[in-house]
N, C-alpha and C positions, 0 to 999 in steps of 0.2 A: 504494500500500500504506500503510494505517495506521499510525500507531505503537501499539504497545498499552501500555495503561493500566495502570500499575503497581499491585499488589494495595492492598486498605485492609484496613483494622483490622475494616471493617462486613462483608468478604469471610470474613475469619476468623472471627470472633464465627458470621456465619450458616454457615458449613460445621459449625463445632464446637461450635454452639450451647453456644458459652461462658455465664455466667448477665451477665457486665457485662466491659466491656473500657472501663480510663482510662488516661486520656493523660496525662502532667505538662503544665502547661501553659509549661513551658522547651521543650518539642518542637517542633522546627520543623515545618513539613509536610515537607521533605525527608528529616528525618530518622526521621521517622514514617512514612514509605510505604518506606523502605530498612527500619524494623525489621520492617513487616508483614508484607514480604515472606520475611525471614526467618523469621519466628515464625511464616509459612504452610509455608515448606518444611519448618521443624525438625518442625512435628507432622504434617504427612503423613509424614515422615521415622518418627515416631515412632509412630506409627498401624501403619505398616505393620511394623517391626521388634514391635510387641504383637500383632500378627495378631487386629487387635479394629476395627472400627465408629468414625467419628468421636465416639459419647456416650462410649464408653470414655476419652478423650484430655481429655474439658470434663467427666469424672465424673458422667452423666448432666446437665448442666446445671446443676451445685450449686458450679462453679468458678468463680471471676473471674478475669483477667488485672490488671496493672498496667503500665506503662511509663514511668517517668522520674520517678515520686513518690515526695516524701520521699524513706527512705532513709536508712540512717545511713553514717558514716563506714566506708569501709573494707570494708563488705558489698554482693558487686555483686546479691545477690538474693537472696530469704528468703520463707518460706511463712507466711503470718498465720492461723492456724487459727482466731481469732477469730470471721475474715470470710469464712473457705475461700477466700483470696485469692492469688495466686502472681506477686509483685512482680519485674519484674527492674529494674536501672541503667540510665539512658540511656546511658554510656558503658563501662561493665564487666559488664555481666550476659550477653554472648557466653559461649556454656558451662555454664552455671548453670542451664539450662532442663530437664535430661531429672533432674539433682538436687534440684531444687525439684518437680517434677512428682510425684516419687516420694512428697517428703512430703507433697504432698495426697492421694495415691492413700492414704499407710499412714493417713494421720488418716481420708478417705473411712472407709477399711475397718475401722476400729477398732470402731463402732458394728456394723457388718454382720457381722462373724467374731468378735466375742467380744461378754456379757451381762455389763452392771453397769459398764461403762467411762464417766469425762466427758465432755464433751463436747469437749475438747483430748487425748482421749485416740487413743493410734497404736497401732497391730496390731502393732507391732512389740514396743514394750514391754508392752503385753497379752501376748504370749507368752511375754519374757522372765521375766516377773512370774506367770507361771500363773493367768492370769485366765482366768474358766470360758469354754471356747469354744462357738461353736452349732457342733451336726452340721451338716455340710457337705461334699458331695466337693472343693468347691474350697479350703473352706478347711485342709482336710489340706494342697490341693497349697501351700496359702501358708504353713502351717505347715513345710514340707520346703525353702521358699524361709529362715525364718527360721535354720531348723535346721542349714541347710547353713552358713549366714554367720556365724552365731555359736558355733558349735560344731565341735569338730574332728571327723574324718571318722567313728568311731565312737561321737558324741556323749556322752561321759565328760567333757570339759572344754571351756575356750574355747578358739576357733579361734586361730589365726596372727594374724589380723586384729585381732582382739578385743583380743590381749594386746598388740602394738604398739601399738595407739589408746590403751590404759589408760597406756603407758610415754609416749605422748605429751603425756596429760595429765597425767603425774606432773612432767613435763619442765617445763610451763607453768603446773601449778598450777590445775588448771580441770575442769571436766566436760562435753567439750563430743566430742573425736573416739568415745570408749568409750561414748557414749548410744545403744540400740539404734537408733533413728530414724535419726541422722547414720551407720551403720555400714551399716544394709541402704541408704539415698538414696546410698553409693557405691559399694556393689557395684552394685547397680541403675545408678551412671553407668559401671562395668567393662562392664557386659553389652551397654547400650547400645552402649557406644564400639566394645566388638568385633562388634557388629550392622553396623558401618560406614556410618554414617548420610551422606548427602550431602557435610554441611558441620559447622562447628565450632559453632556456635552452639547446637545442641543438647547436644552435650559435646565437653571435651578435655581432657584430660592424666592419663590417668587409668592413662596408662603412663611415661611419660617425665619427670613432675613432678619437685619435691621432695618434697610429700604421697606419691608414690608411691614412690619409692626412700626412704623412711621405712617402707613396710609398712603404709601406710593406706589401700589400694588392695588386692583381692583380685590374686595371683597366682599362675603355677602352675598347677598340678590342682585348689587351692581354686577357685580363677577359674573356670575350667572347670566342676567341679564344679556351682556357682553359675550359672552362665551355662546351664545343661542344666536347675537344678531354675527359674529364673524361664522360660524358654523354655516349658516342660512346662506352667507354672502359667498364662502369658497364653495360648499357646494354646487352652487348655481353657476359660480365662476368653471370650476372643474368638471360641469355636465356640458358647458359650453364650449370647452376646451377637448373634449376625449367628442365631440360630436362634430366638430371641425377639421380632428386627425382622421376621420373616419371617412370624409368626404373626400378628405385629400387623399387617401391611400388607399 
């Protein structure tokens, strides 16, 4: 019996036809076929809690990967809208991956669900901002994903979430938890986490943290809530998606 061949980064890239996958070149090979292998399981992991096709997960092919480059101090992972790029840490970016995914998904969709956006601009803050939207049945359902998260349950004020993130930047002096982007990338890490994904590497703590016993994490019937209206939205995204492969092939 064989031993078998531990996944590669060239195994990823062609399942999810990612657009480029780098390496830092500090990555050992050991430690590069242990990340691959994660970063294959986290997005089947994640593919299938989106109930969507692997282009949905590489954003039609307009996504890159990073691994173990650059980097600044103190961030195990960060999404570069410049280059539609989604960098993790070679030693701290376990977890960071279903959070960072989200903000290329909302920059993706900013262009596709609203008119007259930059090209750094997110779906998310197009909403908050009342940026003119295209007709769309999905993009109502992504408008009911923003709505829910940012607004409390009969849409008259900001949500629970909303107003802790704001008290937390009051706290630190910053604008960084209260940005619509950083507020739907962690509801979106709640949803995931309760999808129950395999392993951690696609998310964690997004119940048991300090972020979370802060209020910077949806909980409750908001959580819920949310967890029901992004469920609702990629479903419908992912039936549209596997019914479009079908025509084409």
């Amino acid at each position: 019996m064989t031993e078998q061949s531990p996944l590669s980064f060239v195994e990823v890239r062609r399942r999810f036809e990612f657009r480029s996958i780098e390496i830092g070149r500090w990555v050992t090979p050991p430690e590069r076929d242990r990340a691959a292998g994660r970063f294959y399981q986290a997005l089947c992991d994640l593919m299938a809690i989106l109930q969507g096709p692997e282009t949905l997960v590489s954003l039609r092919g307009s996504l890159g990967l990073q691994y173990g480059i650059g980097g600044r101090p103190g961030v195990a992972a960060h999404y570069i809208p410049a280059t539609r790029q989604l960098a993790l840490a070679k030693n701290a970016g376990a977890g960071s991956l279903a959070h960072e995914w989200f903000h290329a998904f909302d920059h993706y969709m900013g262009s596709k669900a609203f008119r007259n956006l930059d090209n750094y601009g997110f779906a998310s803050s197009g909403w908050l901002n009342s940026a003119s939207q295209k007709a769309h049945p999905l993009n109502e359902r992504l408008n009911t994903c923003f709505r829910t998260i940012l607004l409390n349950e009969d849409g008259t004020s900001p949500s629970s979430l909303f107003r802790c993130s704001r008290q937390a930047d009051a706290r630190m002096n910053v604008l960084y938890y209260a940005r619509p982007e950083e507020l739907c990338a962690r509801a979106f890490e709640a949803f995931v986490e309760d999808s129950q994904p395999r392993n951690s590497f696609l998310v964690r703590g997004t119940v048991y943290s300090d972020e979370a016993k802060a209020g910077l994490y949806p909980d409750g019937d908001h959580r819920q809530r949310i967890n029901d209206a992004f469920k609702g939205f990629f479903a419908a995204l992912g039936a549209a998606l596997y019914r479009e492969q079908a025509k084409a092939g």
